[in-house]
C-alpha positions in Angstrom: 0.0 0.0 0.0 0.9 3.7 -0.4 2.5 5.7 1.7 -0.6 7.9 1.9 -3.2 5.2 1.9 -0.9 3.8 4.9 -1.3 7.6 6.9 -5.1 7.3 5.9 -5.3 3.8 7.5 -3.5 5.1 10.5 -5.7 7.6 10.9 -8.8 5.4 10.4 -7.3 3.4 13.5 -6.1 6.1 16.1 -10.5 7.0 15.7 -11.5 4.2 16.2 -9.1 3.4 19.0 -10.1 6.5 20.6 -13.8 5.8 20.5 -13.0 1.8 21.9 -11.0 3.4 25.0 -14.4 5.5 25.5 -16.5 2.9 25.9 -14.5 0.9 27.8 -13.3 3.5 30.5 -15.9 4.3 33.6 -13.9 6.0 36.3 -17.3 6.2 38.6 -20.5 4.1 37.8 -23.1 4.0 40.9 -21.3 5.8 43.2 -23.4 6.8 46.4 -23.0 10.0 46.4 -23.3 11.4 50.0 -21.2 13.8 52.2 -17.7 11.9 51.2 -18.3 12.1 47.7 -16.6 14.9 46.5 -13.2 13.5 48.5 -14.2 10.0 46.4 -14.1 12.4 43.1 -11.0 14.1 43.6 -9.1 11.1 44.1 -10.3 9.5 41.2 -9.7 13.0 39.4 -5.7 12.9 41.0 -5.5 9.4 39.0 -6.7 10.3 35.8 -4.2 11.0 32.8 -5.0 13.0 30.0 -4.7 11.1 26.6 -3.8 12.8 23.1 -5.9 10.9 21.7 -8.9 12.3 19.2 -12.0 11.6 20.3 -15.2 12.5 19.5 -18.9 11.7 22.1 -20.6 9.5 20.2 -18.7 6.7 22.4 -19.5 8.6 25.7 -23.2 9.4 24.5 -23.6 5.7 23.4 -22.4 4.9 27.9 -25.1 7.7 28.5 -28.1 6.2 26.6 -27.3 2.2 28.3 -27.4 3.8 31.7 -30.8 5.7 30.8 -32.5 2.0 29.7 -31.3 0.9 32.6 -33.1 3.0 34.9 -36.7 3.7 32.9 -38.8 4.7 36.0 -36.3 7.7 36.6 -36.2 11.4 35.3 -32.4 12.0 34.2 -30.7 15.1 32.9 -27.5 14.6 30.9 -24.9 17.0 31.5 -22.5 17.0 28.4 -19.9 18.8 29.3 -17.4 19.7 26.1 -15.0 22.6 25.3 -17.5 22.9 22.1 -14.5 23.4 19.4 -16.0 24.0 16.0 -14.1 21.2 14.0 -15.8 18.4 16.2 -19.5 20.4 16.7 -19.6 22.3 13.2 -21.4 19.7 11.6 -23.1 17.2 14.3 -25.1 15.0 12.6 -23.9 11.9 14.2 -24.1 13.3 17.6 -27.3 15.0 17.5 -29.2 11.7 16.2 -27.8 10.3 20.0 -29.2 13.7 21.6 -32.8 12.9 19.8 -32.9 9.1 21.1 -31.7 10.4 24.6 -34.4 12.9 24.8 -36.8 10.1 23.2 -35.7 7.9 26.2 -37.1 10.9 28.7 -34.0 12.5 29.5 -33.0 16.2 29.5 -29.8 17.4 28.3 -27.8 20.1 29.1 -24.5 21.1 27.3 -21.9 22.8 29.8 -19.0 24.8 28.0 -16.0 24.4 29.9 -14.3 27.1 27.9 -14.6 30.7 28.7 -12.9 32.0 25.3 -10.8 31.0 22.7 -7.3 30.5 24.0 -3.8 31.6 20.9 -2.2 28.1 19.7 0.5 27.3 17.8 1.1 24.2 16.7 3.6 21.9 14.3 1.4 20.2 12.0 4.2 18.8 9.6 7.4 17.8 10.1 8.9 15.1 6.9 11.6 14.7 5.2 11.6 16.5 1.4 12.0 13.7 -1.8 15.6 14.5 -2.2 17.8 11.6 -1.8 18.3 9.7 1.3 21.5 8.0 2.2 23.7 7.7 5.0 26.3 10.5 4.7 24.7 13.0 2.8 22.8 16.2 3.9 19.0 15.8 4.1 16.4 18.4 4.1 13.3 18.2 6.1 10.1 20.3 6.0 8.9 21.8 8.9 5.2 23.8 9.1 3.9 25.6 12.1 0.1 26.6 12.0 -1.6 29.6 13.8 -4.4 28.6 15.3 -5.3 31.9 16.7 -7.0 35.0 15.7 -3.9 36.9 16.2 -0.5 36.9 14.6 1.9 35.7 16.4 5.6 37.3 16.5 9.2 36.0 16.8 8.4 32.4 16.8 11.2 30.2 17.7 11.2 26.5 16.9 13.6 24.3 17.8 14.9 21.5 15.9 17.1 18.4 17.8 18.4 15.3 16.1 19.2 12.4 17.9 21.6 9.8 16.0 22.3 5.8 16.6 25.3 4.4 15.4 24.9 1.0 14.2 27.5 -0.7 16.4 26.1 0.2 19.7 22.8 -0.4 18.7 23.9 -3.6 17.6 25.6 -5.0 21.0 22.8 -2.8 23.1 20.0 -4.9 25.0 16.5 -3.3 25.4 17.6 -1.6 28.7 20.1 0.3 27.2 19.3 4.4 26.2 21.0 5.0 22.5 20.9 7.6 20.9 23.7 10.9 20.6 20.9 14.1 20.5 22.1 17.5 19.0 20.3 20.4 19.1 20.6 22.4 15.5 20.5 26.3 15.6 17.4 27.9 16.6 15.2 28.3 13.5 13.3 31.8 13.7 9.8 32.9 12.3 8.9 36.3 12.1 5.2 36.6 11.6 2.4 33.4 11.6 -0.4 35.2 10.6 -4.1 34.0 12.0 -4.9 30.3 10.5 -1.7 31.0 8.0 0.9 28.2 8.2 4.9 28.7 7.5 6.8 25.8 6.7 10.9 26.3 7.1 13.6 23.5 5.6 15.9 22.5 8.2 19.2 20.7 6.9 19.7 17.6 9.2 22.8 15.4 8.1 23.9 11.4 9.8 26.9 9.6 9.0 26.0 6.4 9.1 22.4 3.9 7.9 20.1 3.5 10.5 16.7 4.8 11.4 17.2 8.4 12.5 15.3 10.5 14.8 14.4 14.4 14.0 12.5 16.3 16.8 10.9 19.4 16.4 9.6 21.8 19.4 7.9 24.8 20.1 7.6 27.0 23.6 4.6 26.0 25.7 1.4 27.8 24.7 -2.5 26.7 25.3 -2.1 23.1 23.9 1.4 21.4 25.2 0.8 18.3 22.9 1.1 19.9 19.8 4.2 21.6 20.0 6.5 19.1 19.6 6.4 16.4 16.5 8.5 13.9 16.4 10.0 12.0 12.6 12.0 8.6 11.7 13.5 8.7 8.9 15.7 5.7 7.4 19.0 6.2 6.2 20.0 3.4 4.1 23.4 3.5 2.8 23.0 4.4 -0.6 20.6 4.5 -3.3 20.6 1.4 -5.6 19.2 2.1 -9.3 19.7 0.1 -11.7 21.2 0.8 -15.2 20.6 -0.6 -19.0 22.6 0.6 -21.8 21.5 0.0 -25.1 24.8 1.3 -26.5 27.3 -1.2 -27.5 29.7 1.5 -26.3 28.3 2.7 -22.9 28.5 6.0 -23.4 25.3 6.7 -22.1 25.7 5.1 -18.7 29.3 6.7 -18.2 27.9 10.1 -18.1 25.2 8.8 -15.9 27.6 7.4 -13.7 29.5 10.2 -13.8 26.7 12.2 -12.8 25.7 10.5 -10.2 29.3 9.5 -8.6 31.4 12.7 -9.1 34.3 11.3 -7.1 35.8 11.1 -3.3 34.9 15.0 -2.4 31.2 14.2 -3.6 28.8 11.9 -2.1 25.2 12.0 -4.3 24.1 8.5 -2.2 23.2 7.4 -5.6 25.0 3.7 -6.2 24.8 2.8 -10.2 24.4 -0.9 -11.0 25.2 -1.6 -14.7 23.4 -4.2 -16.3 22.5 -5.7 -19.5 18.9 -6.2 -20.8 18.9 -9.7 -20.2 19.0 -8.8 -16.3 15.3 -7.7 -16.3 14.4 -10.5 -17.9 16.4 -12.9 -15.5 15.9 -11.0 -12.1 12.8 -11.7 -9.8 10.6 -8.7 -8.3 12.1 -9.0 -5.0 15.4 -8.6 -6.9 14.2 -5.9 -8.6 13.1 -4.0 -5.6 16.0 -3.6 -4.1 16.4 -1.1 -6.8 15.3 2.6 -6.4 15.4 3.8 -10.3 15.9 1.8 -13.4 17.1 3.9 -16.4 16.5 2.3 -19.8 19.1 4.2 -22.0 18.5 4.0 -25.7 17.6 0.6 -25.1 16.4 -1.3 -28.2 13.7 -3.7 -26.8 12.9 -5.7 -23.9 12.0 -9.4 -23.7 8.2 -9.4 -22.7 8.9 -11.0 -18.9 11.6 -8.1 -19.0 8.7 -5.8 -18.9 6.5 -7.6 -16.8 9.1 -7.1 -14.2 9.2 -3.6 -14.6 5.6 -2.9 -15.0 5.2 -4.7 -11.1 8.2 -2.8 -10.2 6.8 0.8 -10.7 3.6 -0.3 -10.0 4.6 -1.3 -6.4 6.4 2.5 -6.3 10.0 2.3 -8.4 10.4 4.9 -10.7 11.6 4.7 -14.3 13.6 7.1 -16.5 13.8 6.3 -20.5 16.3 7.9 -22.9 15.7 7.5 -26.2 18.5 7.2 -29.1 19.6 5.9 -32.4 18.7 2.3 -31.3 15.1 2.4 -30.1 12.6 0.3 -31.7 10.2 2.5 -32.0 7.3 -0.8 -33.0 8.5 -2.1 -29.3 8.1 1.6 -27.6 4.4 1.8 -28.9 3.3 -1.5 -29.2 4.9 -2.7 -25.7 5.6 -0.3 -23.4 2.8 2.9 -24.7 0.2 0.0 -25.4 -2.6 2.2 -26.6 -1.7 4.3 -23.5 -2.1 1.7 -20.5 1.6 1.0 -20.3 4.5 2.1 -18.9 5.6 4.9 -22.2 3.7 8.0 -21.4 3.1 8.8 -25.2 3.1 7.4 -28.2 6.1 8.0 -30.9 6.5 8.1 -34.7 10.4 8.6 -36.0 13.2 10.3 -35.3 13.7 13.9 -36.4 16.5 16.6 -36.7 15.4 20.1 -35.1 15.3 22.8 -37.4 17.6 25.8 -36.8 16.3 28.8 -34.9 14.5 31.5 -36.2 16.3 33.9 -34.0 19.4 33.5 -31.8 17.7 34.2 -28.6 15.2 31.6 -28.9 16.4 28.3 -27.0 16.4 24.6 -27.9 14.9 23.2 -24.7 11.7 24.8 -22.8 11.1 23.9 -19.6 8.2 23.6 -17.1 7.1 24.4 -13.2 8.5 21.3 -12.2 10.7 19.7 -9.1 13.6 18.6 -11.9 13.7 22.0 -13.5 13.1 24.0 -10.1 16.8 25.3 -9.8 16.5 27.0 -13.8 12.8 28.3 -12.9 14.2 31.9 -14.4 13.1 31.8 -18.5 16.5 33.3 -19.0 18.6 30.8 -16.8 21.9 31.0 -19.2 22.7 27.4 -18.6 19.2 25.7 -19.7 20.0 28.3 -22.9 23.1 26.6 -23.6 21.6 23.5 -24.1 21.3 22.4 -27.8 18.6 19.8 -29.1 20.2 18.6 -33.1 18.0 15.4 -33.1 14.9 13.8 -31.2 11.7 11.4 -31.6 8.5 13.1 -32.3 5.0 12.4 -31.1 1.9 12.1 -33.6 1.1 15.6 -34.0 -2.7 14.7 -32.8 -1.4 13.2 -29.5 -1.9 15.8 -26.2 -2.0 14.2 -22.4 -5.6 12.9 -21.7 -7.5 15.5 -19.4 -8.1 13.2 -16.3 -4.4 11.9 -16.9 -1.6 12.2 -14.7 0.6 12.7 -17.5 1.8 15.7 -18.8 4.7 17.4 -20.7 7.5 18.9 -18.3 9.9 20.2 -21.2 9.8 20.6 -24.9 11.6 21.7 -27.8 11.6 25.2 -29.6 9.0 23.8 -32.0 6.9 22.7 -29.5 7.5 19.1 -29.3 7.7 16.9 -26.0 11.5 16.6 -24.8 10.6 15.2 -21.6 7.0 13.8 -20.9 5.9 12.8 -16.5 3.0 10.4 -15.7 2.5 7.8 -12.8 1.8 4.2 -13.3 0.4 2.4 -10.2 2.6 4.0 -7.2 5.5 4.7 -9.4 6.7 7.4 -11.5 7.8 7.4 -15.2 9.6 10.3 -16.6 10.3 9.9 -20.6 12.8 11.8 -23.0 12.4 11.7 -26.2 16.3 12.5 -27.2 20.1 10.9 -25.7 21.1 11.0 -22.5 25.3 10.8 -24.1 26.0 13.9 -26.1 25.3 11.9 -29.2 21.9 13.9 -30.0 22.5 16.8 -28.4 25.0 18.2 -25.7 23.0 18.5 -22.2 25.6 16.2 -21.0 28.3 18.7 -21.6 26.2 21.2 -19.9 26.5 22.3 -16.3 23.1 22.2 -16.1 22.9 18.0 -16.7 24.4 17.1 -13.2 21.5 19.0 -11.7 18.5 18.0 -13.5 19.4 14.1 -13.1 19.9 14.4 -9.1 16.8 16.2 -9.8 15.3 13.5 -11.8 16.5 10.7 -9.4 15.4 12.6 -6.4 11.7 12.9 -8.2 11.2 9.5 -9.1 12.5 7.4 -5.9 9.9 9.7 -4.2 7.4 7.4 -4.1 9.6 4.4 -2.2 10.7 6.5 0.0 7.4 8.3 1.7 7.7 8.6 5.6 5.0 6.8 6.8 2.6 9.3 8.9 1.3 7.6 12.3 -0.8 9.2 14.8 -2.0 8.6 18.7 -3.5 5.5 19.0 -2.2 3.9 16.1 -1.1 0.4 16.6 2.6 -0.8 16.5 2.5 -4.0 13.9 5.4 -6.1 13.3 5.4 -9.0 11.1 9.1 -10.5 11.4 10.2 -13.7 8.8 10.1 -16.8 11.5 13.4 -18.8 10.1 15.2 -15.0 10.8 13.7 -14.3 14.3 12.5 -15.9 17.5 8.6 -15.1 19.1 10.1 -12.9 22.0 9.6 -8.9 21.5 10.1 -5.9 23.4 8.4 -2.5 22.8 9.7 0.7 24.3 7.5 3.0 25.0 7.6 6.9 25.8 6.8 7.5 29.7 4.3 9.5 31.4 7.4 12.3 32.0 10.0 13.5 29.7 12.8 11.4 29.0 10.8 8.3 31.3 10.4 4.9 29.1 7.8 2.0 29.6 9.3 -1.4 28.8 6.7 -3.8 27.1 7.2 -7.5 26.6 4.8 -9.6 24.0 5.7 -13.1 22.5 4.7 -13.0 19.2 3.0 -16.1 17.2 2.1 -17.3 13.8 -1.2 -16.5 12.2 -1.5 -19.6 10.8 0.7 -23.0 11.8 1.9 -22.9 8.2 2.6 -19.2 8.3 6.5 -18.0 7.9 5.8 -15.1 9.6 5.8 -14.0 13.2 3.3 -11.1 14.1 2.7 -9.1 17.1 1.6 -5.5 17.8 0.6 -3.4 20.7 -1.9 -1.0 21.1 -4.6 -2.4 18.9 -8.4 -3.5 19.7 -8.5 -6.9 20.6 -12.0 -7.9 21.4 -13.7 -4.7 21.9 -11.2 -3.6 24.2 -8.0 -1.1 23.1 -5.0 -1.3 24.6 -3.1 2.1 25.7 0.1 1.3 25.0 0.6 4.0 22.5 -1.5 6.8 23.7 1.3 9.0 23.9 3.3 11.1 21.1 6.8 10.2 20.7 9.5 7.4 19.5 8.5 4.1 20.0 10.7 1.2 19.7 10.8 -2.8 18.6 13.7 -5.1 19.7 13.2 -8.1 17.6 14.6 -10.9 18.4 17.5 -12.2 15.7 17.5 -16.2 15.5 21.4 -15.6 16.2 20.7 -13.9 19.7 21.0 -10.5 18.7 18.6 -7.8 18.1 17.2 -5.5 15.2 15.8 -2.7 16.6 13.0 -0.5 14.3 11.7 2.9 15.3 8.3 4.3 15.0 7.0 8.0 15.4 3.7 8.8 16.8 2.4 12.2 16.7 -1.0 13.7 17.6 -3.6 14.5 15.0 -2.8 18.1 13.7 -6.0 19.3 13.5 -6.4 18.7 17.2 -4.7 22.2 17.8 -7.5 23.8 16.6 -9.2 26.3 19.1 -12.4 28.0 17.5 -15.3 27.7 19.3 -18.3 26.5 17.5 -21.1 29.5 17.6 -23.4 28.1 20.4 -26.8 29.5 18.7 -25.6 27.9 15.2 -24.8 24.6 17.4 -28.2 24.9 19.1 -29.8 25.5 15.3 -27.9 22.5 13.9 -28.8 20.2 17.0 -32.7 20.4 15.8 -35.2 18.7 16.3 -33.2 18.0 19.8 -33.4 20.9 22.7 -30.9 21.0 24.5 -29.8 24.0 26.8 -26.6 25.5 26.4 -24.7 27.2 29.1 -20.8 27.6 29.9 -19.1 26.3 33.2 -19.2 29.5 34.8 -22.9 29.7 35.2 -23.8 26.3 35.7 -25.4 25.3 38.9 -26.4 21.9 39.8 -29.9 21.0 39.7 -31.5 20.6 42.9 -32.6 17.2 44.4 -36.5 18.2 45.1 -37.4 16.7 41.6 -39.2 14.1 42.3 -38.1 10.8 41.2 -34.7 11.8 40.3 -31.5 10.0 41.1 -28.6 12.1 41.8 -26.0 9.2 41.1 -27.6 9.2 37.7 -26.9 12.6 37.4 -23.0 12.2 38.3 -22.7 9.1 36.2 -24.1 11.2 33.2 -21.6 13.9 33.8 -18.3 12.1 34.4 -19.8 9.8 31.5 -19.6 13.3 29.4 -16.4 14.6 30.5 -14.9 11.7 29.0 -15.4 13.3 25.5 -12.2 15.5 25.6 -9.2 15.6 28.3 -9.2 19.5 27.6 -13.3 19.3 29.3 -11.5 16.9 32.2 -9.6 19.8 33.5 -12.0 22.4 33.2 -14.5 20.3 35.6 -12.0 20.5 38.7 -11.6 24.5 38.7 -13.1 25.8 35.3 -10.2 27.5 33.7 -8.5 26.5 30.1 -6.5 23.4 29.6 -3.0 23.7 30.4 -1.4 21.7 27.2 -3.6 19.0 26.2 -5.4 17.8 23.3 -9.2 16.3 23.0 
């Protein structure tokens, strides 16, 4: 699956963890209330943590109707107490058919604001790394983006950036006791103005010198909502990145000025590590092979064998990108019948022959035109001298007729003076394919020769691996899976979690077993719903850790970052006559903290531990609500 069907998933899961833990927690359920009840409340209170979790009431509301059936012969008021923030209460369809059934059932309800007004928030909403390359040794960017959630700007914003790095030989004589990891704080990045809602996103250069999974914090100063303000990422920094090469020329030229592209010399370290094959490799290799590959560049290549491109259709499919260079020795029957295939294969466009460009009208008109696009950002500027430079003597044309498809993802990213495709973009699967329609080797024209060449191809490397190399966004509540091969690791596990305090970690052992008696794997996870009931262990933001286990009495230890839901930093109240409008048919009364008064106990017939039950029952709906009850002031840093 995708990276972003993966981050979709995960936050599919964190909900739905959220709403288990609500209907599975009851802190008080037929208290007596009498003259020690209140010292019987705060210790209950003292005990309670709040959770980062994203929860919404239906959950809570669902605890409230069950305790209403139970009791039909009584009158009962619901007290729903909520800090009433408008992405949650906006649109309350789902919560206001539970308010209509309550009401049905004979119960009142009552909506208590536990917010007096709408507290300034900033909060880090993004923090990934940027689709350059990624390798062990060479400078990374990552992308950093603060939101205002506040109705003023916000001035002089300082954000703090830490990295915290593992070398690979003490991780790999550590035990699951041990604390790794060297942290280093980076220089203070500064933000001048975040305007009200606006978000500012800064690049940060982080840089490790050896493979491993990395970790990158990012922090802001304490404001409203604590959770928020720091975000954690791990990114993994394999060693180098692998792409595979096919020369169709019996001379190489083509893939020596790739490789000397892409591997400069000593002083220069691109992370990009150039396999040179023949044709007959895709044909021969299996897709497990194949995917150890980031890139394969097909270089003038004549034609492929048809389990050749079987292979590569499965390989950009699963994510891999492709680059093609066309020359003197491309068949252009294979190109169009084979890999274009009436448009459903890998070839963005179709072809007809080979064509010499015709001389310029005018000296100051260029060769090569080239889009908004990540491989051309760094010549953006028309007039960029170096993109000028670049002469075009020979290329393949496209039918004349032929234009991308409207609904298509592909599209032309450079072309010619005359207004022919040089380099055509579309997606196939997960995977990217990128298409030129002249040499890569100054044989058809001289990019190669050009300053400009060495920039475009990190470029174009950088643009395609993008898709196998997507961070993986998890939030709070999202379970920690591990499926491990079972003839490479034992059953035993241990998670590390992040602690209640800063710094504090939870040790969590869990055996893990076989789906099946025939299955090779070994599975385990914590912090899923087993059974109706979710386990907490990942309630909490932060690097978690797995120590698997090795079959040789070792351990290989992966890293997992879980961060709150961004959107939970919001702070606009919902409008409580709009609420009150949108809650029809249901009537509930509305009322903030401050002027609520407890009903009195002369109504006949009504239970006053009913009443409690109903309002702790509510509170549940967001930890920010939880502090307000005790002394009915904002929450001090913590997220519904």
């Amino acid at each position: 699956a995708s990276a972003k069907s993966k981050s979709k998933s995960n936050a599919a899961d964190a909900k739905a963890k959220a709403e288990a833990l609500m209907a599975q927690v009851a802190d008080l359920s037929n208290e007596l209330v009498d003259s020690s009840f209140d010292v019987t409340l705060e210790e209950k209170r003292n005990g309670m943590e709040v959770t980062q979790l994203s929860a919404g009431p239906q959950a809570a509301l669902g605890l409230v109707r069950q305790l209403i059936d139970e009791h039909p012969q009584e009158r009962s008021i619901v007290y729903l107490l909520s800090d009433f923030r408008a992405p949650d209460w906006e649109n309350p369809a789902a919560v206001r058919n539970q308010l209509r059934e309550i009401e049905k059932a004979g119960a009142r309800v009552q909506l208590i604001s536990a917010v007096r007004n709408e507290q300034p928030n900033l909060g880090i909403v993004e923090l990934a790394p940027t689709e350059d390359t990624r390798a062990a040794g060479v400078p990374l960017f990552m992308n950093v983006s603060v939101k205002n959630f506040g109705k003023q700007a916000v001035n002089k914003v300082q954000l703090t950036i830490k990295t915290t790095y593992f070398d690979p030989a003490e991780t790999a004589a550590a035990t699951p006791d041990a604390t790794l990891g060297k942290p280093e704080a980076l220089p203070t990045e500064f933000i001048d103005t975040i305007g009200p809602g606006e978000t500012v996103t800064r690049r940060v250069q982080v840089y490790f010198p050896e493979p491993g999974e990395h970790v990158v914090t990012a922090e802001l100063p304490d404001d409203a909502i604590a959770a928020d303000n720091r975000r954690w990422a791990v990114v993994d920094f394999p060693e180098g990145e692998r792409v595979l090469v096919v020369d169709g020329d019996v001379a190489q030229a083509n893939s020596y000025y790739l490789q000397a592209a892409f591997q400069p010399g000593q002083r220069a370290n691109t992370g990009i590590r150039p396999d040179v094959q023949p044709a007959s490799f895709l044909r021969d290799t299996t897709p497990e092979a194949l995917a150890q590959y980031r890139v394969v560049y097909l270089l003038d290549v004549p034609r492929l064998d048809d389990r050749a491109v079987e292979n590569l259709e499965t390989f950009v499919r699963g994510g891999g990108g492709l680059a093609v260079f066309l020359g003197p020795d491309a068949n252009i029957s294979f190109y169009n019948g084979r890999l274009y295939n009436e448009g459903n294969g890998l070839m963005p466009m179709p072809l007809t022959s080979d064509d010499l460009l015709e001389p310029p009208l005018s000296e100051d008109s260029p060769d090569v035109v080239v889009m908004d696009h990540p491989l051309f950002s760094a010549f953006a500027d028309e007039r960029n001298p170096l993109i000028r430079l670049v002469t075009v003597e020979r290329y393949f044309r496209t039918a004349e007729t032929w234009e991308p498809a409207e609904q298509s993802t592909t599209q032309v990213i450079a072309s010619l003076r005359n207004r022919q495709p040089l380099a055509v973009e579309s997606t196939f699967g997960e995977g990217r394919v990128v298409a030129f329609t002249s040499t890569l080797a100054p044989q058809w024209n001289n990019w190669a020769t050009n300053p400009s060449f060495v920039v475009v191809l990190l470029n174009l490397q950088s643009y395609l691996a993008a898709s196998g190399r997507a961070v993986e966004q998890r939030m709070v509540g999202t379970p920690v899976e591990l499926q491990m091969p079972a003839d490479k690791y034992r059953p035993e596990v241990t998670f590390i979690a992040p602690g209640a305090a800063n710094a504090t970690r939870v040790r969590i052992d869990a055996t893990a077993a076989k789906p099946e008696a025939d299955s090779p794997f070994y599975v385990t996870s914590i912090g899923r719903i087993t059974a109706g009931q979710a386990g907490s262990e990942t309630n909490r933001s932060g690097v978690y850790e797995a120590w698997e286990s090795t079959a040789a009495g070792g351990y290989d230890v992966r890293r997992f970052a879980l961060n709150v839901e961004p959107t939970e930093g919001e702070v606009a109240l919902a409008d409580p006559q709009r609420l009150l409008s949108r809650l029809d048919p249901v009537k509930p009364v509305f009322r903030s903290a401050d002027e609520f008064e407890a009903e009195t106990s002369d109504e006949g017939g009504f239970n006053i531990s009913l009443l409690v039950m109903s309002m702790l029952v509510g509170l549940l709906i967001g930890e920010q609500a939880l502090a307000y009850f005790a002394s009915y002031h904002p929450a001090r840093g913590a997220v519904r």
